[in-house]
N, C-alpha and C positions, 0 to 999 in steps of 0.2 A: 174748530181751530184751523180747518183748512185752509179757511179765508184768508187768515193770515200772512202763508205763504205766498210768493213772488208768482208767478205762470212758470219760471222755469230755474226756482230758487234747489229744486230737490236736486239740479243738473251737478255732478263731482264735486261734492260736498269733503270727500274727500282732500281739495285742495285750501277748503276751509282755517287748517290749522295754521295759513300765515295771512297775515292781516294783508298783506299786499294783497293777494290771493283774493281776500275773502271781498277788500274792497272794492276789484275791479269787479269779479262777479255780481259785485251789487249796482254797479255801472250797466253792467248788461242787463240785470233785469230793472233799473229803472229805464235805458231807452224801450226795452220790452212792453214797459208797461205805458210809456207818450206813446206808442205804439197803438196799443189796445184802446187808450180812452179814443185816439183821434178815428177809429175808426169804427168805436160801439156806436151806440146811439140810446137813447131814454136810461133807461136801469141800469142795462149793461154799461153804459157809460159812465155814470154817478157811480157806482161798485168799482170801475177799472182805477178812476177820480180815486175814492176814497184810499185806496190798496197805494197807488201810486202819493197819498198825502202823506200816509205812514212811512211807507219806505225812505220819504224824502227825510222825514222827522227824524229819525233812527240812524240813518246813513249820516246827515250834518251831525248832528246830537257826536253822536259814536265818535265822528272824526273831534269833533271840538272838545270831548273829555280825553278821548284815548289817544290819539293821534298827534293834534296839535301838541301838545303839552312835551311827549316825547322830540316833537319838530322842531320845536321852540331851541332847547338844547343839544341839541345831537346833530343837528344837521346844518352846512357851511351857511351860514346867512338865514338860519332858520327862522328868528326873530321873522326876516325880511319878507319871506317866505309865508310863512303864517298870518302873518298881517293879509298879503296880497288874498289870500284862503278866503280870510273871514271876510274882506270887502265884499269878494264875489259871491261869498254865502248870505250876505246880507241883503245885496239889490235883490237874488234869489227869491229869497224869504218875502220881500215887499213886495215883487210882481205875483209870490205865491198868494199871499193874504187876501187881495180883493175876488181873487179866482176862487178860492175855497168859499168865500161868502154867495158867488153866483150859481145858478142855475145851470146845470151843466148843458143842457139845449139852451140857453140864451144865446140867439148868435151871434154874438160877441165872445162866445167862452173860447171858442176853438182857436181864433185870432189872437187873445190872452195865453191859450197855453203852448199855443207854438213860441212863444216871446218866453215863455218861462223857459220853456223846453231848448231853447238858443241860450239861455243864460246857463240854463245847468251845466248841457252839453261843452261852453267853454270853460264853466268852473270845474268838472270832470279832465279835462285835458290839461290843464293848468297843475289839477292835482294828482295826475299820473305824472307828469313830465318836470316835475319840480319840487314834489313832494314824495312822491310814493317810490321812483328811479331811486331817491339819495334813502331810505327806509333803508331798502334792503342793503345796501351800502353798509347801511352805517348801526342797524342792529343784527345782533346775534341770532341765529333761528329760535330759540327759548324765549326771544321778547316778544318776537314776532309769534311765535305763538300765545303768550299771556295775552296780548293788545287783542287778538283773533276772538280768544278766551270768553275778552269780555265784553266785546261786542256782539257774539251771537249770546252770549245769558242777556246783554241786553234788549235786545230783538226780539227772544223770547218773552223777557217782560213787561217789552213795552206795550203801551198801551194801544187800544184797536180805534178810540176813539177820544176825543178831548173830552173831560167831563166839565161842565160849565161849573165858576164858581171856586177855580183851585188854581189858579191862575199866582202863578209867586209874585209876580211885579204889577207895578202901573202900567208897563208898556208893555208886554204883553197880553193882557186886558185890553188895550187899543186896538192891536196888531189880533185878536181876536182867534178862534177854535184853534190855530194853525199855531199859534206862540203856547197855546196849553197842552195841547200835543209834545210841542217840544219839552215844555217843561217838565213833562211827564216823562219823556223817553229822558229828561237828564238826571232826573232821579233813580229811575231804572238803572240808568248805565252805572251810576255811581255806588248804587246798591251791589250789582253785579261785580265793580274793583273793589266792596268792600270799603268804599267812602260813605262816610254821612253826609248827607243835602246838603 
């Protein structure tokens, strides 16, 4: 199960019980981990790859059941707001897709994931400075602990790998390991708030 963990996810877990908290810490260890793939190489690389494909899954997934939905309504222009979210998690998600399909010594990968790694790094900053500022604003510390809640029981049960073959939609089928993955951490998450699929 160690695997699972982030390189430096075990760091003040403690400040875990506010989802602000718990999201930027998840900010640090995905640059941690564009970090590690760009400078492994064979195995170690594809391993940094994989840990960094999950985190991403879990981290969007989590924000798009827990997060948005609270954004939506609570926060001035949330609507607005949340839209802007999901555009930038979506180009994300598309520069992710072909990269998960490559060879991670293809030399073209590292070119690909610096490009992903520029996409995240501004959807990160977009959603500290415009989403996560007006959170704390504008929920009470008990939601902010529920929203925390359920995304690390999410984390916990998401999954380590897409399983081919369970895939919910057409287009994620198209969009390939990387949308079954998601699909999988949004059942999780939703198991986790005690929704059904």
């Amino acid at each position: 199960m160690s695997e699972l963990h982030t390189p430096h996810a075990g760091n003040d877990r403690s400040m875990d019980d506010d989802v602000v908290a718990l999201l930027m810490r998840q900010h640090g260890d995905i640059r941690n981990l564009f970090d590690e793939v760009e400078a492994a190489t064979g195995t170690e690389r594809r391993d940094a790859f994989r840990r960094l494909v999950r985190l991403l899954a879990v981290h969007e997934t989590a924000e798009e059941e827990v997060v948005h939905p609270f954004a939506r309504g609570a926060l001035p222009g949330g609507e607005q707001v949340v839209e802007e979210r999901l555009a930038e998690e979506k180009a994300a998600k598309e520069t992710l897709a072909p990269l998960d399909e490559m060879d991670t010594d293809d030399p073209t990968f590292l070119p690909r994931l610096r490009r992903l790694r520029r996409d995240v790094q501004e959807h990160a900053r977009a959603e500290e400075r415009y989403e996560f500022s007006h959170l704390r604003r504008n929920a009470d510390p008990a939601r902010l602990a529920a929203m925390a809640r359920a995304i690390k029981a999410a984390e916990a049960m998401a999954p380590t790998r897409p399983h081919p073959g369970v895939e919910s939609a057409a287009k994620n089928v198209a969009l390939g390991p990387v949308a079954a993955l998601m699909d999988r951490t949004r059942d999780a998450v939703r198991k986790a708030m005690g929704k059904d699929g």
